[in-house]
N, C-alpha and C positions, 0 to 999 in steps of 0.2 A: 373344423368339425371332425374330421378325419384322426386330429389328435387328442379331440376330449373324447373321444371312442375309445382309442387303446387308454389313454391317461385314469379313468376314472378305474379301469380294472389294474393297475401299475401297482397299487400298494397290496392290494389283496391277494392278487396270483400268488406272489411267493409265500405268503403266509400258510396261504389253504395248500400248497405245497409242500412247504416246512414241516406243517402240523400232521397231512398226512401221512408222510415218506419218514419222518422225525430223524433227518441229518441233510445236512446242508450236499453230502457227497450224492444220496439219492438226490437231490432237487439238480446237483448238474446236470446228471445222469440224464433227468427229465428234459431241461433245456440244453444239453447238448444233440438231442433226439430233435426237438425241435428246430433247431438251428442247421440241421442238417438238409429238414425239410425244404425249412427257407431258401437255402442255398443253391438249389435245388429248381425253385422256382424262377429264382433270380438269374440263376445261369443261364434262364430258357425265356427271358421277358422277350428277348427278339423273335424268336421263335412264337409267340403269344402273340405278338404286335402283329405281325405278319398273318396269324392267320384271326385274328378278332378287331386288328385296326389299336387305334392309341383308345379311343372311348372304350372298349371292350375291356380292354384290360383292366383301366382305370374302375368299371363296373364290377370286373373280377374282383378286385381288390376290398368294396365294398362287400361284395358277398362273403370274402375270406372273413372280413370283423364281425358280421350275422352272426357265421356259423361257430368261430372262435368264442365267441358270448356263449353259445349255447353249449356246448362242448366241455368248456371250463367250468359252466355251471353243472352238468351231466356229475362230474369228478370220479370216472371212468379211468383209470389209467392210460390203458393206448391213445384216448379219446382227448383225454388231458395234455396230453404231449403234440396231441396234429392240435389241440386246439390252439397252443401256446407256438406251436410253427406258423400257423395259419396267418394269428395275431403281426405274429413277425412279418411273415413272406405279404402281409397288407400292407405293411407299412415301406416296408421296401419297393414293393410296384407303385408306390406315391410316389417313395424319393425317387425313382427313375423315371417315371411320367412327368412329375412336376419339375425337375431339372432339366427334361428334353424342353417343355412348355416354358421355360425359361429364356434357356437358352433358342429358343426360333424365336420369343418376342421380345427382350430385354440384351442391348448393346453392351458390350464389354465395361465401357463407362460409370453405366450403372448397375452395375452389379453389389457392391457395397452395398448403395442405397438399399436395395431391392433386397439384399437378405437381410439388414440392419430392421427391415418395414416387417418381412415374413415371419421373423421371430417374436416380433412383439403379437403377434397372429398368436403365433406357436404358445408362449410367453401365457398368456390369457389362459389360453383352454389347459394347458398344463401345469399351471397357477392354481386353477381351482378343482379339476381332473381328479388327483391323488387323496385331497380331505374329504372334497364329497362323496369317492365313491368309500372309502372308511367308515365314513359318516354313516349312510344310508346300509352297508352290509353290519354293522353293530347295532345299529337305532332302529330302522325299519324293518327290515329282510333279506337274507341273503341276494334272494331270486330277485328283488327289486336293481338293484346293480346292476346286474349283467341282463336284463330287459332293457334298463336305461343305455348300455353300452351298445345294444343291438338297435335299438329304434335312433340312436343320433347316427349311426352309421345308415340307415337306411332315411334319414332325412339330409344325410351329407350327397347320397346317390341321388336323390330326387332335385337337390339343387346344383351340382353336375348337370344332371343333363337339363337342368332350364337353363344355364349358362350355355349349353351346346344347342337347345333347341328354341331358344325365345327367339323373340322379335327382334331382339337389339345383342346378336348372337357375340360372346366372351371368348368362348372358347370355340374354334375352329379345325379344319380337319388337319390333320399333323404334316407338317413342309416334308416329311419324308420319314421312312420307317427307319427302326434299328434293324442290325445283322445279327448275325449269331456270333456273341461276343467269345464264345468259343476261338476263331478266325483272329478275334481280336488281341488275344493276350499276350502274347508273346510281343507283339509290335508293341503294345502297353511297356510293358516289362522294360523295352530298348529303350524306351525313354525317361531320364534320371529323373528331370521334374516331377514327371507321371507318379514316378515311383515317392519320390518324395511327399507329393501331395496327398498319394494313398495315405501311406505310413502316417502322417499327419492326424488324419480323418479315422485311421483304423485305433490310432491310440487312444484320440478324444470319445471312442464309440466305446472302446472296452471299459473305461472308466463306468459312461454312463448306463453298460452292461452290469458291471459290478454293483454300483449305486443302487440300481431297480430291483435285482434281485436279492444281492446281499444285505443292502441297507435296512430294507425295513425286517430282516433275521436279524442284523446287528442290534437294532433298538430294543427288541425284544429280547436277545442275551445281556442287554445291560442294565435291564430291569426296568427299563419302561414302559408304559400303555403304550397298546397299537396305537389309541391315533395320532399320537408321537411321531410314527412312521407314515401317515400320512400327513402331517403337517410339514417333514423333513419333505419329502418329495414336494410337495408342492410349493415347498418354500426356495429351494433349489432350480426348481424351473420358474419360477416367479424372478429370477434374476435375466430369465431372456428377458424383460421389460426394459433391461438398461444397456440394452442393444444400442442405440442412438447412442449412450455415451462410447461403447467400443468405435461405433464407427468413427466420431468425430478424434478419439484415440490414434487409429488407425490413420489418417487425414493428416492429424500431425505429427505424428511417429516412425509412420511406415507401417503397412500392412504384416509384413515379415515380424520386427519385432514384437509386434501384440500377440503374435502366433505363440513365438520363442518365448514370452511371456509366461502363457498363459498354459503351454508345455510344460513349463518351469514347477509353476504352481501348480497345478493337479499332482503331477510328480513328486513334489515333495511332501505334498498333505499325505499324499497317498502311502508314500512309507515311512512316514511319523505314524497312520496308522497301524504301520507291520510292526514301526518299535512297541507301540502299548501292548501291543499281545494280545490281551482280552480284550471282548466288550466293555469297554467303560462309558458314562455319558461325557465323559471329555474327549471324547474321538468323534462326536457328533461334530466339537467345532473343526473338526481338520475333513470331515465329508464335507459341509461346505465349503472352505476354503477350497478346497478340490474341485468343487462346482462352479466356483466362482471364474477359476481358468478353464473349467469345462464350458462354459457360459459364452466365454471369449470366443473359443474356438468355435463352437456353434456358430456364429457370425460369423468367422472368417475363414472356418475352415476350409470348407469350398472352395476358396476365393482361387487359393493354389492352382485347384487345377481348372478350373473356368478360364482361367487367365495365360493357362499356357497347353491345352489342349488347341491343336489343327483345327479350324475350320471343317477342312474336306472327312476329318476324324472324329467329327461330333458327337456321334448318333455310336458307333462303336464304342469312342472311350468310355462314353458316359454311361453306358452299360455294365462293363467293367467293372470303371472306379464307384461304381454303385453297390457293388460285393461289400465293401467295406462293413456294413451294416450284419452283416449275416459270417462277414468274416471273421468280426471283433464277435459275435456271439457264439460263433464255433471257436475261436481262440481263446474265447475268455475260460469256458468251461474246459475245454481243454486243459487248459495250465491247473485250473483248479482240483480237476481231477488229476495230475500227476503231481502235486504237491501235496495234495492229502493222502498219497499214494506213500511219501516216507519222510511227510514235515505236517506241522501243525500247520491250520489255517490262516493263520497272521503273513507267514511266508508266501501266499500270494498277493498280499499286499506290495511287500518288497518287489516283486517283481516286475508289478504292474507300475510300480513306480519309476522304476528303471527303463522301462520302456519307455514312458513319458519321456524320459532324458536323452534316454537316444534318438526320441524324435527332436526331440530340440537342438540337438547337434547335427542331425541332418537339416534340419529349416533352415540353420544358417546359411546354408550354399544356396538359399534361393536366391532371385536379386534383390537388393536393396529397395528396388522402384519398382516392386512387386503390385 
């Protein structure tokens, strides 16, 4: 529920951006403003947990997608930038909630299983997210969109907390709080895996940073109808569904190698599309093909560092390697604005693709029996 909230406003944001601002270097401008927000919040989740409890925050997070619906609808500049950090800094108090809630109820064992099951979850609502909300902001009404975004975000809280407060209670009070991941990063940092596992997670994120925002600008510099651009995004997240095949992949392969895979391939789609240069609709097949190891890694990204963070370090690393989300979207913008700074826009393609490969040359050093 949480992710056909942000999903169905994913193809539109950029556009009504785009067409406001009219250059892709103001629309970073905007999400690096946002991204800074996020980051922000996310530094301080332990802090939060500490003084609202793990439910609190989790509720927090629901109110950031309310007010982010309303905000982005406003299209207010200041307002448009916290709405579009808001968006973000929600989605990031998931990924650190639901990975603490993970990891106190789900064994090392099954962990595979358990994300291979949550992206087909994901998979769904981010499947049909991106076309309907196109759909309904061209067909129906603007306003209708981002109402529909705010009321499933306020129907995700109401069933939360019947999960917390029914008879046959799901969710329970948290085995123990995070610290101030501040304390943490440095002992992060001393650990190669750690760092490995980040880089991993930080490359697969920038991609699907670039993808949401630039994507659906791309279809529309190459002379396609918008809902082009959401049928791309929903199409590309409709490939979380074939989760179960990564993991069975994964099962016979080795965990590692599907990674280095899947590194490989986002990677190289990605700067096949720096070689075309322009917008063309033949660089739509190589954003997918890039999805298709983005897709991968979604499933097993994680897996890295679940699997080789401390026990007694839980609650701290997980904190942490949770920046990733907010990290990849303050680096993405970043790069983009220093390359349009004194190269054309095609040349962050190249870059982002290189990254991919350097992640794939570190994943090797993980173990085999990962």
């Amino acid at each position: 529920m949480e992710g056909l909230s942000r999903s169905i406003l994913v193809g539109i944001v950029p556009l009504i951006a785009f067409e406001s601002l009219g250059s892709k270097e103001l629309v970073s401008y905007v999400y690096l403003v946002g991204a800074v927000f996020t980051l922000l919040i996310t530094l301080n989740v332990g802090s939060l947990e500490r003084a609202l409890q793990r439910w609190g925050v989790v509720t927090l997070g629901g109110l950031f997608l309310i007010l982010a619906a309303l905000f982005l609808y406003i299209q207010y500049g200041p307002l448009f930038a916290l709405g579009i950090g808001m968006r973000s800094a929600a989605a990031s108090i998931f990924s650190v909630c639901m990975s603490l809630y993970i990891m106190d109820y789900i064994g090392k064992r099954d962990l595979t299983r358990n994300e291979s099951r949550r992206m087909i979850h994901a998979g769904v609502a981010w499947l049909i997210g991106p076309t309907l909300g196109v759909w309904m902001y061209n067909t129906i009404a603007p306003g209708i969109v981002f109402l529909t975004s705010a009321l499933i975000a306020v129907s995700m809280l109401i069933y939360f907390w019947w999960l917390r407060l029914g008879s046959n209670q799901v969710i329970r009070k948290a085995h123990s709080l995070t610290k101030n991941p501040m304390q943490a990063i440095h002992r992060y940092i001393r650990q190669p895996r750690l760092r490995i596992a980040y880089g991993i997670t930080l490359s697969r994120s920038c991609f699907w940073v670039a993808l949401f925002v630039y994507g659906p600008i791309y279809v529309i510099e190459a002379g396609l109808p918008p809902w082009v651009a959401g049928a791309l995004l929903s199409g590309v997240c409709g490939l979380l569904l074939l989760s179960p095949i990564v993991q069975k992949l994964a099962d016979r392969f080795g965990t590692r190698l599907i990674i280095i895979s899947g590194l490989l391939l986002t990677g190289f789609s990605t700067i096949i599309l720096g070689l075309l240069q322009s917008a063309t609709p033949v660089g739509i097949i190589f954003w997918i093909t890039g999805s298709m190891g983005g897709a991968a890694l979604d499933v097993l990204g994680n897996i890295p560092f679940m699997r080789s963070v401390k026990p007694r370090e839980r609650l701290e690393m997980t904190t942490v390697f949770s920046t990733w989300r907010e990290g990849s979207e303050l680096l993405t913008q970043i790069i983009v604005v220093i390359v349009l700074s004194f190269a054309p826009f095609w040349v962050f393609y190249l870059v982002l693709g290189f990254m991919h490969l350097a992640s794939a040359s570190s994943a090797s050093y993980l173990p085999k029996r990962l």
